[in-house]
C-alpha positions in Angstrom: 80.1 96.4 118.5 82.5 94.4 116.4 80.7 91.4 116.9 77.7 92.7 115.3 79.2 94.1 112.5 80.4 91.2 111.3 76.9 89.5 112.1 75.3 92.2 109.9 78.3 91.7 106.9 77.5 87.7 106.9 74.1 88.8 106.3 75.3 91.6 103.6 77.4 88.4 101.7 74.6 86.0 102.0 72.4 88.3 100.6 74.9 89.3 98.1 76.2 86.2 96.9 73.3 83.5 97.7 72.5 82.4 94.3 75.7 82.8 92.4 76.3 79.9 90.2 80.3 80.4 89.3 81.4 79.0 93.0 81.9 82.3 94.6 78.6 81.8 96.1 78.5 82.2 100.4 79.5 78.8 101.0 83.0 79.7 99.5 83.2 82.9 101.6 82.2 81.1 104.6 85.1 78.4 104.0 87.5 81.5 103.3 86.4 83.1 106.8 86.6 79.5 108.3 89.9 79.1 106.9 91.5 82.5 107.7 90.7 82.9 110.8 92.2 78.6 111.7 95.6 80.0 110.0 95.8 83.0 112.3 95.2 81.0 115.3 97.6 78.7 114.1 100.2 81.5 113.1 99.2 83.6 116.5 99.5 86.5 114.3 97.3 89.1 112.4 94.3 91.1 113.7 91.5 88.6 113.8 88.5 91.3 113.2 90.2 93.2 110.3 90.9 89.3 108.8 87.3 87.9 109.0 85.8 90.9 107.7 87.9 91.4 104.6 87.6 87.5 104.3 83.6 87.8 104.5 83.8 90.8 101.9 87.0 89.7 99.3 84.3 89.1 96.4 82.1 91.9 96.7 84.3 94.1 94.5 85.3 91.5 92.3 84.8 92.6 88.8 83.7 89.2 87.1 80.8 89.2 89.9 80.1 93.0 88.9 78.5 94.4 85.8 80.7 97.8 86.2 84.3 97.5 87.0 83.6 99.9 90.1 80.3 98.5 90.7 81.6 96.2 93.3 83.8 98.9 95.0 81.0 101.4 95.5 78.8 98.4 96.7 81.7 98.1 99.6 82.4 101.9 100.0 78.3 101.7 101.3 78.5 98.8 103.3 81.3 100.6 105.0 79.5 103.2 105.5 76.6 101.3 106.5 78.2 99.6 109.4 80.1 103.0 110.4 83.7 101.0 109.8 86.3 103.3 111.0 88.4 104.4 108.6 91.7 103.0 109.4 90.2 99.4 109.3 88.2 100.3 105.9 91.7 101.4 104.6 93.4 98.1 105.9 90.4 95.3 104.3 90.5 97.7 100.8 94.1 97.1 100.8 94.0 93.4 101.3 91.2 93.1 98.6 92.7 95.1 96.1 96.2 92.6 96.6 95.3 89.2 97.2 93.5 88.1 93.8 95.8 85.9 91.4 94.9 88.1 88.7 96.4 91.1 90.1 99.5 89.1 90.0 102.8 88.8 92.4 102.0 92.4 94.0 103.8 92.9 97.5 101.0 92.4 100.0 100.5 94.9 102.6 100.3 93.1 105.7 100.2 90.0 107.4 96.2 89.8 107.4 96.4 90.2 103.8 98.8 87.1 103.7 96.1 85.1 106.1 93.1 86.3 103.8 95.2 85.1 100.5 96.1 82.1 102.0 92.5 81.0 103.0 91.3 82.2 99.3 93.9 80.2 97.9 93.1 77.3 99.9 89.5 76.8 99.1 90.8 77.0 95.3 92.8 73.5 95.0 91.7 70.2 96.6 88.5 68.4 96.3 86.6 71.8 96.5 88.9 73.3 94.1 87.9 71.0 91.6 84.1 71.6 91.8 84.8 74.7 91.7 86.6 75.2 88.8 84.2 73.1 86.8 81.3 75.5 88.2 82.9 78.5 86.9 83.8 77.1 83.4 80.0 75.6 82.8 78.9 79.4 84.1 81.7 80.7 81.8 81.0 78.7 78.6 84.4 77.1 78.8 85.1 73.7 77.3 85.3 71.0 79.9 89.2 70.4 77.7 90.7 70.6 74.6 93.6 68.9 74.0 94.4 71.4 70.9 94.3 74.5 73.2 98.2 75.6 74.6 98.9 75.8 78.4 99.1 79.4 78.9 102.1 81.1 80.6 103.3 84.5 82.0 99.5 85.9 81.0 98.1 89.5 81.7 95.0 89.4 83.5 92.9 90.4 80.3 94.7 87.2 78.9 93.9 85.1 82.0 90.2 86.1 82.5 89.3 86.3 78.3 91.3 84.2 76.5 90.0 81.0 74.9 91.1 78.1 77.7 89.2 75.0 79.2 88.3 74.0 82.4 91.2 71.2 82.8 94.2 73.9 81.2 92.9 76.3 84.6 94.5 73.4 86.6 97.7 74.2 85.0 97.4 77.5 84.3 97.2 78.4 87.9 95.8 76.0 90.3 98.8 73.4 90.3 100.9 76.6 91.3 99.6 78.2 94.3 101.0 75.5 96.9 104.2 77.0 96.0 102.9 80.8 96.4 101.2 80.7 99.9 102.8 82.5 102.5 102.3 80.6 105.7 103.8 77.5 107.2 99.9 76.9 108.2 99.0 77.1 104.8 101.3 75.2 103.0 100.7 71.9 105.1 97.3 72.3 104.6 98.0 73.0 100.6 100.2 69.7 100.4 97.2 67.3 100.6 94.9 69.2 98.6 97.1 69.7 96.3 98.1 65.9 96.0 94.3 65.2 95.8 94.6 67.3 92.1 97.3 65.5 90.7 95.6 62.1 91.4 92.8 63.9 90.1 94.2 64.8 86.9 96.2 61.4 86.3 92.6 59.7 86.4 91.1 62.1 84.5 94.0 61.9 81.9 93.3 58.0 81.5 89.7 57.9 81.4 89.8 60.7 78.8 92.5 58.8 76.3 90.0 55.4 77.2 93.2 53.6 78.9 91.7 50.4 80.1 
């Protein structure tokens, strides 16, 4: 039964998220899922079904893939219901969804899947792939590829962080170079140290090309 639930959510997502453009698209969820469920192997700890089903559904709600701000949430309230989810594990992947995102800041999370799920969202957001992604999403977004003139941003509120003017290189210090230091498992943070290395290099070439220092 479980089984097929979550072969009837990866359809759900895919269908969902196929041809999104901003690189939240089903490739990203799948390297979430992929992710989550390698840390709590590694960690031996968390409830593996309750992790790879929030981890296949942590962008449905998502209000920047949502015309409404509920939109999203009634869209997973009906899957739910859909797949008959019983309620205590409907309650558990709504809590984990509702805490994990960077914009809803530092918020205490609820439980070690929610930690997993974070991690493995996290993850896929620096390195090699964090960089393609975060040039995807500011080309979707409108954003300047940099401006030199714009201020790093600090200590933002999440209508600051999602609308204020920014560029696609200032989202690298704004919040990408920071998440090594706010995952929350040992599995995790190794696997954050060379992606995260991978950016600065990144950054430092991308620094000299840009000032043309041959």
């Amino acid at each position: 039964m479980k089984r097929t639930m979550i072969e009837l959510t990866e359809k759900y997502v895919y269908d969902q998220l196929n041809s999104d453009a901003s690189g939240h698209d089903w490739f990203h969820i799948d390297r979430v899922r992929k992710l989550a469920l390698h840390i709590a192997k590694e960690e031996r700890k968390g409830n593996e079904f309750i992790i790879e089903l929030a981890a296949l559904l942590h962008d449905i709600p998502d209000d920047k893939l949502n015309q409404e701000a509920d939109g999203g949430w009634k869209k997973l309230d009906g899957w739910f219901d859909e797949i008959k989810l019983d309620i205590d594990s409907m309650d558990a992947i709504k809590q984990i969804i509702n805490t994990i995102s960077y914009s809803a800041g530092q918020l205490k999370l609820p439980s070690i899947e929610a930690e997993i799920v974070q991690d493995a969202d996290r993850l896929d957001a620096i390195g090699a792939i964090g960089i393609a992604r975060t040039f995807a999403f500011g080309g979707k977004k409108g954003q300047l590829m940099y401006d030199p003139s714009l201020p790093i941003r600090e200590n933002m509120t999440k209508k600051e962080y999602r609308h204020g003017k920014s560029s696609s290189i200032h989202h690298f210090h704004e919040k990408l170079l920071r998440l090594q230091d706010m995952l929350n498992t040992c599995t995790a943070k190794k696997i954050a140290s060379e992606r995260h290395e991978y950016m600065v290099g990144f950054l430092e070439e991308f620094n000299k090309e840009w000032d043309v220092r041959l």
